[in-house]
ZAMIVO-576528 format. One line per field, with one value per residue: residue in three letters; x, y, z of N, C-alpha, C in turn. Coordinates in nm, 2 decimals. Layout:
// residues N
resn c(Ala;...)
n.c1 c(X;...)
n.c2 c(Y;...)
n.c3 c(Z;...)
ca.c1 c(X;...)
ca.c2 c(Y;...)
ca.c3 c(Z;...)
c.c1 c(X;...)
c.c2 c(Y;...)
c.c3 c(Z;...)
// end
This chain:
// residues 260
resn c(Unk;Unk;Unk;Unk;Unk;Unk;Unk;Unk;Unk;Unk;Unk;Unk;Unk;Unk;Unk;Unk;Unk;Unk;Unk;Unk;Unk;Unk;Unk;Unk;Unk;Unk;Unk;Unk;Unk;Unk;Unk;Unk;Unk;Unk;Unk;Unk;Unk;Unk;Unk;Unk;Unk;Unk;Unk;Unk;Unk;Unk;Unk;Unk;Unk;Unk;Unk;Unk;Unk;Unk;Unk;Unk;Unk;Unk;Unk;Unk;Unk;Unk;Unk;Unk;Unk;Unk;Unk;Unk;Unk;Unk;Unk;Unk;Unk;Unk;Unk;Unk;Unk;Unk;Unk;Unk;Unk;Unk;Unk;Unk;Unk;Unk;Unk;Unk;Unk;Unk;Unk;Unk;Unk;Unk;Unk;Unk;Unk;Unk;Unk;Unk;Unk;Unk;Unk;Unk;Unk;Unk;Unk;Unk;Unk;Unk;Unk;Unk;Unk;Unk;Unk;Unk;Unk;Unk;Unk;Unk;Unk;Unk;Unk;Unk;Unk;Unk;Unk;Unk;Unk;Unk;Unk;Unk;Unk;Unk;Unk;Unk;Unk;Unk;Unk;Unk;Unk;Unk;Unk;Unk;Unk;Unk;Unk;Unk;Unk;Unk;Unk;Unk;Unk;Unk;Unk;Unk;Unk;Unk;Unk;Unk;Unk;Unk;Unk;Unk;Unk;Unk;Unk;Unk;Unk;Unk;Unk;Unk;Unk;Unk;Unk;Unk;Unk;Unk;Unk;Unk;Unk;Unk;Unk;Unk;Unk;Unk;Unk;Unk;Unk;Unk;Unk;Unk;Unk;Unk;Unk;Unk;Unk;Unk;Unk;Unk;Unk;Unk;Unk;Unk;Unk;Unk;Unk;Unk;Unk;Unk;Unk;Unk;Unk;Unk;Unk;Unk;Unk;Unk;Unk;Unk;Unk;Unk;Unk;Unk;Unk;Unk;Unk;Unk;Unk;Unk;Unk;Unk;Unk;Unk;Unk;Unk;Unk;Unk;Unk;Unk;Unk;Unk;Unk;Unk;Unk;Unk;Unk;Unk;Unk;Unk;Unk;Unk;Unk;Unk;Unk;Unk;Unk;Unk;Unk;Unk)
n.c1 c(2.14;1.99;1.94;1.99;1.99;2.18;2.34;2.39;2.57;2.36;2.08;1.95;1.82;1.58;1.54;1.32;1.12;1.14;1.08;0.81;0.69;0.70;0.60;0.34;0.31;0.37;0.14;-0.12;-0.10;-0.19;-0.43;-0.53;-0.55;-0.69;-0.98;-0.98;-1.02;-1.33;-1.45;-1.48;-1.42;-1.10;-1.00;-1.12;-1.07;-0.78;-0.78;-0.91;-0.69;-0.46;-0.59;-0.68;-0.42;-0.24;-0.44;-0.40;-0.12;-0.16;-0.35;-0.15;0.02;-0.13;-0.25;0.01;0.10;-0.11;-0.03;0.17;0.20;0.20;0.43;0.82;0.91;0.82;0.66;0.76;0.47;0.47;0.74;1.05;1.12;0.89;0.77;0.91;0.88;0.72;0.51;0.15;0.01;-0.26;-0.41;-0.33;-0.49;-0.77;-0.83;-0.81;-1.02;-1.21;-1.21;-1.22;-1.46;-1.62;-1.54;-1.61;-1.91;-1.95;-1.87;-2.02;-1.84;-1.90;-1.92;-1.81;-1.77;-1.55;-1.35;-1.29;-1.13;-0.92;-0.80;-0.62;-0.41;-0.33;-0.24;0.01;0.19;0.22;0.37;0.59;0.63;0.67;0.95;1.08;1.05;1.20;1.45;1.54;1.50;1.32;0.98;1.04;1.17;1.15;1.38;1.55;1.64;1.64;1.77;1.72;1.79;1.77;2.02;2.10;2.33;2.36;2.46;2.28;2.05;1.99;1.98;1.79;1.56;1.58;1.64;1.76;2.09;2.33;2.20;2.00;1.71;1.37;1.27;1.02;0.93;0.99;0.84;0.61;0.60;0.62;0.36;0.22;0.29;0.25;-0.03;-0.11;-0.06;-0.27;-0.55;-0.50;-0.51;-0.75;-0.98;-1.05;-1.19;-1.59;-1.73;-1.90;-1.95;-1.74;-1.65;-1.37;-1.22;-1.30;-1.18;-0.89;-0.89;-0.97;-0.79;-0.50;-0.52;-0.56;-0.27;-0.14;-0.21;-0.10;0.16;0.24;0.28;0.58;0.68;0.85;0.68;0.65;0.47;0.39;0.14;-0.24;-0.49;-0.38;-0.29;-0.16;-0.24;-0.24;-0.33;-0.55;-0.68;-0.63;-0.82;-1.10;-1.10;-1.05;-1.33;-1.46;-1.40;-1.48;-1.75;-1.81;-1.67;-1.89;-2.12;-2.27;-2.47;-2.48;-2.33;-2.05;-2.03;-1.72;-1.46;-1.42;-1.20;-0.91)
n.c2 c(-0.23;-0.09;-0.30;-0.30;-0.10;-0.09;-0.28;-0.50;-0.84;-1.01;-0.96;-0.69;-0.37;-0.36;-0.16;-0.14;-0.24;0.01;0.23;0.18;0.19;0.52;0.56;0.53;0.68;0.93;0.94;0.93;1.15;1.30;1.18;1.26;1.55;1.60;1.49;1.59;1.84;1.82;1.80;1.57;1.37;1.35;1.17;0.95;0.90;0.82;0.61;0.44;0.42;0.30;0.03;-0.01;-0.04;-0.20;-0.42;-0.42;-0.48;-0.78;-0.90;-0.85;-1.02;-1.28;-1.27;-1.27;-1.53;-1.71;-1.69;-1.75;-2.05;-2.28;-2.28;-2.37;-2.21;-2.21;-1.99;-2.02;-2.02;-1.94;-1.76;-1.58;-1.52;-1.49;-1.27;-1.05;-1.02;-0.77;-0.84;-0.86;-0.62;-0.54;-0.71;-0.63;-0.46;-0.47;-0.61;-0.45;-0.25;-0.39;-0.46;-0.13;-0.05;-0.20;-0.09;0.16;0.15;0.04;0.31;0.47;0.71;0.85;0.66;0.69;0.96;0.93;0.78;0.89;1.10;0.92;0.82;1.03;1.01;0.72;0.66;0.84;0.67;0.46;0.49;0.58;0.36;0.20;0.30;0.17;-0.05;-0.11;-0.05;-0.29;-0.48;-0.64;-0.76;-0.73;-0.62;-0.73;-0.82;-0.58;-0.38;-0.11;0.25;0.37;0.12;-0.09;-0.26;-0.49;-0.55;-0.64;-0.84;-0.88;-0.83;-0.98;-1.23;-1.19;-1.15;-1.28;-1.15;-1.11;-1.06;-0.87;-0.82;-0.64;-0.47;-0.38;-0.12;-0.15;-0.04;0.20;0.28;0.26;0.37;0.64;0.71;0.65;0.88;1.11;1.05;1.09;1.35;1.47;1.34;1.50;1.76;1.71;1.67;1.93;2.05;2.06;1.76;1.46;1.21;0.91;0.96;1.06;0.84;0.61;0.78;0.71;0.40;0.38;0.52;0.41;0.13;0.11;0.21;0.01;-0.24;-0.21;-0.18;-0.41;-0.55;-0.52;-0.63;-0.94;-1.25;-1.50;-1.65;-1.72;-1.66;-1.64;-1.71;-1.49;-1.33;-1.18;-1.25;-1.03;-0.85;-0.92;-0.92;-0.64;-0.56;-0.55;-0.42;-0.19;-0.20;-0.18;0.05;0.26;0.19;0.40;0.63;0.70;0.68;0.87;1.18;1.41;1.67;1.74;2.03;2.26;2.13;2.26;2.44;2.33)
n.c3 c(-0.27;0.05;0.27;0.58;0.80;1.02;1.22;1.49;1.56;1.52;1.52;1.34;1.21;1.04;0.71;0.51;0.78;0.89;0.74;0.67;0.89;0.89;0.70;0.81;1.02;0.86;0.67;0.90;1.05;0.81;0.78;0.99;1.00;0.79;0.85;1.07;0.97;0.79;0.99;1.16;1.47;1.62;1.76;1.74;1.49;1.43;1.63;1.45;1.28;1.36;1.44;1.16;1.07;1.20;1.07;0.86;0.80;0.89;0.70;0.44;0.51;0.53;0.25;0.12;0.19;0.12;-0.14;-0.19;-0.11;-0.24;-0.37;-0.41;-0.23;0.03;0.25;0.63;0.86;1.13;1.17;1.14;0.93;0.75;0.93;0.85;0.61;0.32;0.23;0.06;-0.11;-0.17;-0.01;0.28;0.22;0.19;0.41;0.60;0.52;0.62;0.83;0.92;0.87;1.03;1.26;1.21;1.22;1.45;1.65;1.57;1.32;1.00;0.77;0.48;0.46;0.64;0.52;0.30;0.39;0.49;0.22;0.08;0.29;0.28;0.00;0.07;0.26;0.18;-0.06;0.08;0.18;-0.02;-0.10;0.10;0.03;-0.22;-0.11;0.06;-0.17;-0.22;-0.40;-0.65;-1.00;-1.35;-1.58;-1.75;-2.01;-2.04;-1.98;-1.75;-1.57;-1.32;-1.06;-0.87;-0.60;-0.31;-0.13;0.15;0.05;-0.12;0.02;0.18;0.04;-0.17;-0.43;-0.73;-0.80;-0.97;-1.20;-1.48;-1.38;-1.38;-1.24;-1.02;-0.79;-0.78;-0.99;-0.85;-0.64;-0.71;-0.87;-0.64;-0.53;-0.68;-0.68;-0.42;-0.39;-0.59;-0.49;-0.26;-0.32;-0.42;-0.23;-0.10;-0.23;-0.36;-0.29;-0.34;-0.14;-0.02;-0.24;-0.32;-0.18;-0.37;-0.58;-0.54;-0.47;-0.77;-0.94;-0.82;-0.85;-1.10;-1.18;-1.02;-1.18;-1.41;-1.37;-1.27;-1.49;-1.51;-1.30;-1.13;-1.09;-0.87;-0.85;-1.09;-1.41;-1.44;-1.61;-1.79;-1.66;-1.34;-1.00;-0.84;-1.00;-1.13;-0.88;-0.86;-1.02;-0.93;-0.73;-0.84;-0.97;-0.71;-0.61;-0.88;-0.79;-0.55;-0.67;-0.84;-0.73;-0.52;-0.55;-0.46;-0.36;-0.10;0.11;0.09;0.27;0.63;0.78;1.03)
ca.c1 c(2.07;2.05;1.84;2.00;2.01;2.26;2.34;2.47;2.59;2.25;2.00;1.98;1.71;1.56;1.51;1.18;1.07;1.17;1.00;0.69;0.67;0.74;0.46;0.20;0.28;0.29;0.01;-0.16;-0.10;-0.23;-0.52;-0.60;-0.56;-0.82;-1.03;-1.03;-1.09;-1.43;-1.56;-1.46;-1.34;-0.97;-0.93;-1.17;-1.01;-0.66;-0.77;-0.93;-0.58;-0.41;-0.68;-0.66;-0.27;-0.25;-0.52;-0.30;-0.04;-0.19;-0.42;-0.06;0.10;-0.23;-0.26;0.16;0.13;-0.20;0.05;0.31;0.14;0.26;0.58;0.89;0.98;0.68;0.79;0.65;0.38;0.54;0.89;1.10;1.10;0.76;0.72;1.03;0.85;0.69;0.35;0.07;-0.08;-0.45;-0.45;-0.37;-0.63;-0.87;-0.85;-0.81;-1.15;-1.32;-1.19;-1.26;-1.59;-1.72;-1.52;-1.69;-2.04;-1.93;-1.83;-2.07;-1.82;-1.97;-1.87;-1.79;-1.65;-1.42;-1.31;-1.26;-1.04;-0.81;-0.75;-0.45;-0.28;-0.27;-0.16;0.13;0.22;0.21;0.46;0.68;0.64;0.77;1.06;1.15;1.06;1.33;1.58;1.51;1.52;1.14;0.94;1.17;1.11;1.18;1.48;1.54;1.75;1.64;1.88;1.67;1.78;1.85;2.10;2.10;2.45;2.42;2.42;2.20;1.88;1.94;1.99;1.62;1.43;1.58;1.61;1.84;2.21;2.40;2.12;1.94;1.58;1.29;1.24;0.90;0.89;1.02;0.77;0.46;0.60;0.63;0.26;0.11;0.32;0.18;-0.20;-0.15;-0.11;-0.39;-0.61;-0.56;-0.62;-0.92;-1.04;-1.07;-1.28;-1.65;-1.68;-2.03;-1.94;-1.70;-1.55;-1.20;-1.17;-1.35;-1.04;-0.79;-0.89;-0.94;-0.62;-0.43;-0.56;-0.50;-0.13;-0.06;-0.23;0.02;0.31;0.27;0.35;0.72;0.74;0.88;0.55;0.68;0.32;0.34;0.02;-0.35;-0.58;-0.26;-0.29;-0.11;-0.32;-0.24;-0.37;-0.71;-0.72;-0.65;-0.98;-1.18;-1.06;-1.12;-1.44;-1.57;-1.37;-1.55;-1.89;-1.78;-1.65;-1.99;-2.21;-2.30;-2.47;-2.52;-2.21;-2.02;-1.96;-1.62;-1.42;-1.40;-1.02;-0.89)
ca.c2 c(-0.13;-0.15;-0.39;-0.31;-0.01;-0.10;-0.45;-0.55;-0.93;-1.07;-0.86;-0.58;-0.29;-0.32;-0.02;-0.13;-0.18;0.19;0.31;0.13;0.29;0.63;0.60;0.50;0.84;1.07;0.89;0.90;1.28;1.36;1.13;1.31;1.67;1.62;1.43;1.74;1.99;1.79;1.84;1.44;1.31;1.33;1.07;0.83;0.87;0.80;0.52;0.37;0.42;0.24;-0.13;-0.03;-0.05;-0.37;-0.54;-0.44;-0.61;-0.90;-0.94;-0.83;-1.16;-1.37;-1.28;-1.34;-1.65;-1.78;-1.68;-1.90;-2.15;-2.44;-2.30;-2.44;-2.14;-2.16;-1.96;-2.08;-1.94;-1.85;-1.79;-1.46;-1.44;-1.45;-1.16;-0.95;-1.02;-0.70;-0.92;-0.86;-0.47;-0.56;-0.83;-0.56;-0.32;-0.50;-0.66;-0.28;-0.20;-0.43;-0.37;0.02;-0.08;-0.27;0.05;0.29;0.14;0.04;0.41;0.57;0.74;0.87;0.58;0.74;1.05;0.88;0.74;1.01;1.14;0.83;0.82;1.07;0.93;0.63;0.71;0.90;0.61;0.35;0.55;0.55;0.21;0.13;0.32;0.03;-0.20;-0.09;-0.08;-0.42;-0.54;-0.72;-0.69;-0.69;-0.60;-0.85;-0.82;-0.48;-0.31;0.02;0.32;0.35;-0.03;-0.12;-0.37;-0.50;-0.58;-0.63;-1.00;-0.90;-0.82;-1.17;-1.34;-1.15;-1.10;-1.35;-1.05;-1.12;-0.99;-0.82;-0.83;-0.48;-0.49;-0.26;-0.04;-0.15;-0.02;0.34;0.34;0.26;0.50;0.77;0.71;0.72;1.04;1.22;1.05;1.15;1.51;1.49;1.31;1.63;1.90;1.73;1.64;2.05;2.10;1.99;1.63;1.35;1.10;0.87;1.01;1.06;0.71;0.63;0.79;0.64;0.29;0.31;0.51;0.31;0.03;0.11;0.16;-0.13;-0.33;-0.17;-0.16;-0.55;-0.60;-0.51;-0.75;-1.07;-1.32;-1.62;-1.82;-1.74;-1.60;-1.72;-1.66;-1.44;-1.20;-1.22;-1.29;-0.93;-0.80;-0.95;-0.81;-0.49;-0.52;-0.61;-0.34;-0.09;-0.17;-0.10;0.21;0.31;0.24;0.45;0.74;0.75;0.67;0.97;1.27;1.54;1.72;1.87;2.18;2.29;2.10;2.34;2.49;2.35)
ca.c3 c(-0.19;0.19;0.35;0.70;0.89;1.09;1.25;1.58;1.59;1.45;1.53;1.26;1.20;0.87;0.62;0.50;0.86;0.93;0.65;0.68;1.00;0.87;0.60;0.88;1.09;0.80;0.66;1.01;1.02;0.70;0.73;1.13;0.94;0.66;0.94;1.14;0.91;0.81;1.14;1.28;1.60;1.50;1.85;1.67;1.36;1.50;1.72;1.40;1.16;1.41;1.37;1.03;1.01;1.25;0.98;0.73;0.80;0.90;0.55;0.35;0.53;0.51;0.11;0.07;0.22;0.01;-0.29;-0.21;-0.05;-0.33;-0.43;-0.35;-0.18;0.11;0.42;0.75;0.90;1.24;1.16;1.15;0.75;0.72;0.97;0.80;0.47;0.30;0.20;-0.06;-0.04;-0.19;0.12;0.37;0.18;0.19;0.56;0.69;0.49;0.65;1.00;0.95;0.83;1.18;1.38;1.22;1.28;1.60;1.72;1.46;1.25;0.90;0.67;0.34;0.42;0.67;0.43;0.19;0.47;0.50;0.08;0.07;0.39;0.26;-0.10;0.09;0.32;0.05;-0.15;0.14;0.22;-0.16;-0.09;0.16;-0.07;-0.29;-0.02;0.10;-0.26;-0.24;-0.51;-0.76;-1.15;-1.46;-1.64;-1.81;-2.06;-1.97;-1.90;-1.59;-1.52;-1.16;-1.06;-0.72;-0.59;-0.22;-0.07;0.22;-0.01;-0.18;0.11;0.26;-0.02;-0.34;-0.55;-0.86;-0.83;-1.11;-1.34;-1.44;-1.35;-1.40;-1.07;-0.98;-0.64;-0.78;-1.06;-0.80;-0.54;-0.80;-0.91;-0.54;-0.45;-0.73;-0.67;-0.28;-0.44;-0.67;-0.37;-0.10;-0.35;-0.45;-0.06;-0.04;-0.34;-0.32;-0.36;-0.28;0.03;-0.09;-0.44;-0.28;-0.18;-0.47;-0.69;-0.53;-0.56;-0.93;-0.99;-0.74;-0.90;-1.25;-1.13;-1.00;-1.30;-1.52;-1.31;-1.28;-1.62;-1.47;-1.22;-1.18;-1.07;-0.87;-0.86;-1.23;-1.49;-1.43;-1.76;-1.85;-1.57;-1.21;-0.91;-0.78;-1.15;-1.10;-0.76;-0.89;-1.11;-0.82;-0.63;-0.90;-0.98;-0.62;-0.67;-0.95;-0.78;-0.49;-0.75;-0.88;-0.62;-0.43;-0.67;-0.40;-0.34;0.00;0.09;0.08;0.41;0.68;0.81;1.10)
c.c1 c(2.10;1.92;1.78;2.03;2.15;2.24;2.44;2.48;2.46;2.12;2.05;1.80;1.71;1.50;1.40;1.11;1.03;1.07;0.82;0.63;0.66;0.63;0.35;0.23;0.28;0.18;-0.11;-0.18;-0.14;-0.43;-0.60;-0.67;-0.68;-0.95;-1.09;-1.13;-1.26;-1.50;-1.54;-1.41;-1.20;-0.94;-0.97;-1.09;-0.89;-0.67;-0.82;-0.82;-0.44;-0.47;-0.62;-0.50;-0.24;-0.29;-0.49;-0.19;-0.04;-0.27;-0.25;0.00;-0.02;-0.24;-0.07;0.15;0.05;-0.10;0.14;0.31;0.25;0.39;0.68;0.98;0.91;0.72;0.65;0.58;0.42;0.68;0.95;1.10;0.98;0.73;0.81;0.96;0.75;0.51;0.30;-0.03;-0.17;-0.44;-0.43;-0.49;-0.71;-0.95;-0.91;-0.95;-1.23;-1.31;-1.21;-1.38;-1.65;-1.65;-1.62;-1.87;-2.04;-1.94;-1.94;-2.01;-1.91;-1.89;-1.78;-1.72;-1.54;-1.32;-1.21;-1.10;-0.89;-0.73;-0.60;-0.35;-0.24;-0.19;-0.01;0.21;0.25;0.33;0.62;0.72;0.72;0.89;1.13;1.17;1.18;1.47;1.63;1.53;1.40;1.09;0.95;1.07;1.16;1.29;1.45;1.64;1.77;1.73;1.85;1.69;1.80;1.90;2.14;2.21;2.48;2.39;2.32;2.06;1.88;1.95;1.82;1.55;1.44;1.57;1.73;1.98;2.30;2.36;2.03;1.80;1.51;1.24;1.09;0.87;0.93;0.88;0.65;0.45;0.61;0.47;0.20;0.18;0.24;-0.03;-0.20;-0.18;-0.20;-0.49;-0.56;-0.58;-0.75;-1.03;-1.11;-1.16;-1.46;-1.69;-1.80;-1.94;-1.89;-1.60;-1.45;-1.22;-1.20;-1.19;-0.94;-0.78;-0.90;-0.84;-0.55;-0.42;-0.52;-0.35;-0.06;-0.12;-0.12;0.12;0.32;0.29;0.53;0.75;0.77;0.73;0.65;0.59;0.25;0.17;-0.14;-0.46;-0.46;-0.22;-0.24;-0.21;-0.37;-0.33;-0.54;-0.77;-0.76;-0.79;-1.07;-1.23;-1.11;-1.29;-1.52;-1.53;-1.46;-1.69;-1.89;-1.78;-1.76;-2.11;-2.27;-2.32;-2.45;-2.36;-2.17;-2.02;-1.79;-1.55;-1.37;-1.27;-1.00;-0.84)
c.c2 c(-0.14;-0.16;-0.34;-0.17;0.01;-0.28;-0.45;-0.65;-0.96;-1.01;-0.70;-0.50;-0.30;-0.24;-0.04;-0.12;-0.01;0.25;0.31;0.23;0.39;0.65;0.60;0.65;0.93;1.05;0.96;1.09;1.37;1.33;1.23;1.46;1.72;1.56;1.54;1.84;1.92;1.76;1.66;1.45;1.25;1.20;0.91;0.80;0.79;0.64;0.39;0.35;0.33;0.03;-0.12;-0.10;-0.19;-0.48;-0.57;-0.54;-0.75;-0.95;-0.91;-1.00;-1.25;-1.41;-1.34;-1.51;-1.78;-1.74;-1.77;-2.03;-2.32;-2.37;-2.34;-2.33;-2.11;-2.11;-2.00;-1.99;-1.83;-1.87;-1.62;-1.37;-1.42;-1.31;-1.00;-0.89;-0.86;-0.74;-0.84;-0.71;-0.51;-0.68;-0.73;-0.47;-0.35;-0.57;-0.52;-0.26;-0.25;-0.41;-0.20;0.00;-0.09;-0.19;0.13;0.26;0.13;0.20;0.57;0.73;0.73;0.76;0.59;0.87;1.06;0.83;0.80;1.06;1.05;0.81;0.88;1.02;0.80;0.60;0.71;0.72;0.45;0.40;0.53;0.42;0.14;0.18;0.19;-0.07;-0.23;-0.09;-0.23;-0.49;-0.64;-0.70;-0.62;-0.63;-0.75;-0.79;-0.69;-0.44;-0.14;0.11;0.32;0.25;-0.01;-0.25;-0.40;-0.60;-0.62;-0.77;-1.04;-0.90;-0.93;-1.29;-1.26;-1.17;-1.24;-1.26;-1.09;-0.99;-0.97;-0.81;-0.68;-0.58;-0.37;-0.23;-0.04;-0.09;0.09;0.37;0.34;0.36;0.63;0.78;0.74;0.84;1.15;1.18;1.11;1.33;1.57;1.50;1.44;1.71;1.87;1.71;1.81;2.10;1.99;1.85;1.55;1.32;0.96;0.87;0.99;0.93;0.63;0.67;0.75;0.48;0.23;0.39;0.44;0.21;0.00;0.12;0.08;-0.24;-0.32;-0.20;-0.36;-0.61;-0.62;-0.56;-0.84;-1.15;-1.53;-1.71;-1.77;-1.66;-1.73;-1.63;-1.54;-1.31;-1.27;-1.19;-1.13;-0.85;-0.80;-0.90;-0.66;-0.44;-0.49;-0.49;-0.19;-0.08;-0.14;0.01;0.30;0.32;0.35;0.60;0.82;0.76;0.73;1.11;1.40;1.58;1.78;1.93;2.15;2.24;2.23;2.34;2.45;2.47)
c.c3 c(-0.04;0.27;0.49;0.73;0.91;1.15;1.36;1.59;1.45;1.44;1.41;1.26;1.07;0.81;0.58;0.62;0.88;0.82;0.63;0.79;0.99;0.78;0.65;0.93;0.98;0.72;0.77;1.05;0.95;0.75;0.90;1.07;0.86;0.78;0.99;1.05;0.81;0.88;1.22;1.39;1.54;1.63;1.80;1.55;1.41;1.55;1.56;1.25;1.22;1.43;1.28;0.99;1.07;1.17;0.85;0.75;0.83;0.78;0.45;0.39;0.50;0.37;0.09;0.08;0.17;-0.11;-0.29;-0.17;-0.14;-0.36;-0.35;-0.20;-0.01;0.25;0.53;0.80;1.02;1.19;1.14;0.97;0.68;0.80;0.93;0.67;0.45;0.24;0.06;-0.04;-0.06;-0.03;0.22;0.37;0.23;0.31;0.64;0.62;0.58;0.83;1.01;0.95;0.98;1.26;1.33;1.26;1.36;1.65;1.65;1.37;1.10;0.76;0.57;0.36;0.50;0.59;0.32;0.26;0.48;0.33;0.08;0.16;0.31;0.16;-0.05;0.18;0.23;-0.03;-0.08;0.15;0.11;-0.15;-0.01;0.09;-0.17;-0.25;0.02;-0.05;-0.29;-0.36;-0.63;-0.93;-1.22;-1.55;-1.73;-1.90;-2.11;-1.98;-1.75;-1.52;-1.35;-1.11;-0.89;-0.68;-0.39;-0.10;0.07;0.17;-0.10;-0.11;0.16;0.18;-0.19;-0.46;-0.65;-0.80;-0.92;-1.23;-1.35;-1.49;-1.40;-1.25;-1.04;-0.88;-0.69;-0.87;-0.92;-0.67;-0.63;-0.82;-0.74;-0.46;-0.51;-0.74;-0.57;-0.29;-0.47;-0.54;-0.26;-0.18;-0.34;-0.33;-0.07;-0.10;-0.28;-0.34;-0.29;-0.17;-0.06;-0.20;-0.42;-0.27;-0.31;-0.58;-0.63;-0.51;-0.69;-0.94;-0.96;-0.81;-1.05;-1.29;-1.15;-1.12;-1.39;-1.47;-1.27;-1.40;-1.62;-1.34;-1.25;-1.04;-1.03;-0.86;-1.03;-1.26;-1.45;-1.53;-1.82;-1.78;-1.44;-1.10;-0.89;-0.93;-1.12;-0.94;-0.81;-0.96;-1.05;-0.75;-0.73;-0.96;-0.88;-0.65;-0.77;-0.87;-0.65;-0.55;-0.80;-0.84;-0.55;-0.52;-0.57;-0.32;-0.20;-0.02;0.13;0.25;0.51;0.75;0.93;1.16)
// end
């Protein structure tokens, strides 16, 4: 695939960077849009998708780096491969929840249907972000014999990431960006329709969730099975059962989001 951009000397721009980036602004765009047209402060919003995205990546490296902690492979805390690394998404999720959380009470944003609002962006930006992932070669699959195999042939994504070369894999990072392209679709029609405080976010933690439970069956798991499920697995449970109480939480329905 291709790791690198481009590369002058030693210094190179990496393709997941880029992309990462690219999923936070049309994310960030989407999430202002739906924002608006439910009557928010699109500058609050904005100012609070920008924490959020900061707390993400600092909970995705915090959770990567509790995952590998004992293996032989342990990257250092400060060091350039830990900050290159594409981390653990439930560890950014769930850091960014809790930093939107103490903004919005802070700035008195409406909790729940901020919320609601941020669901599709992030979907969409997550989708993108897997596209990197696949470029970069991260997050590999487990051996496949597939037609759909994918075989990763290019010595800079096994020298970044330790992905397997010349062996066909299962495209994990295609299947899970394929699944949050067509949730982010689901998630904005249904923002438009009338919906409690919450629901939206709500359905995209338990789809999301139920997702990536599945779609970890086709990974490769370097800290190995715990009770016969991967760490990220049992996250995902976690993560969908607030989901679920979120989904059903709220009986009295909006009105229809009003048009920017």
């Amino acid at each position: 695939m291709f790791p690198k951009l481009f590369q002058i000397g030693s210094f190179y721009l990496p393709t997941y960077g880029v992309l990462v980036a690219l999923g936070f602004l049309v994310g960030l765009t989407i999430t202002v849009r739906l924002a608006r047209r439910a009557g928010f402060n699109g500058e609050l919003v904005t100012n609070l998708a920008v924490y959020c995205a900061l707390a993400g990546l600092l909970g995705a490296k915090l959770l990567m780096l509790a995952f590998d902690w004992n293996t032989p492979d342990r990257p250092a805390i400060f060091s350039l491969a830990t900050l290159q690394a594409a981390g653990v998404w439930q560890g950014g999720l769930v850091l960014a929840f809790v930093t939107a959380f103490l903004y919005m009470r802070h700035v008195k944003l409406p909790v729940l249907g901020t919320l609601d609002a941020f669901a599709p962006g992030i979907a969409i930006g997550h989708a993108i972000g897997r596209i990197g992932c696949f470029c970069a070669g991260c997050c590999w699959g487990t051996e496949c014999k597939l037609p759909w195999a994918v075989t990763f042939k290019n010595p800079d994504a096994f020298a970044l990431t330790g992905v397997p070369l010349d062996v066909p894999l299962h495209p994990s990072q295609l299947y899970e960006m394929t699944t949050e392209f067509a949730l982010f679709a689901f998630l904005y029609w249904r923002f438009g329709k009338a919906h409690a405080p919450g629901r939206i976010m709500g359905m995209y933690l338990v789809l999301s969730s139920i997702a990536r439970f599945l779609i970890e069956f086709t990974r490769y798991h370097e800290q190995g099975l715990h009770f016969g499920l991967s760490l990220t697995q049992w996250i995902a449970i976690a993560v969908a059962l607030a989901g679920a109480m979120l989904w059903a939480g709220m009986p009295k329905p909006l009105g229809r989001p009003a048009t920017a």
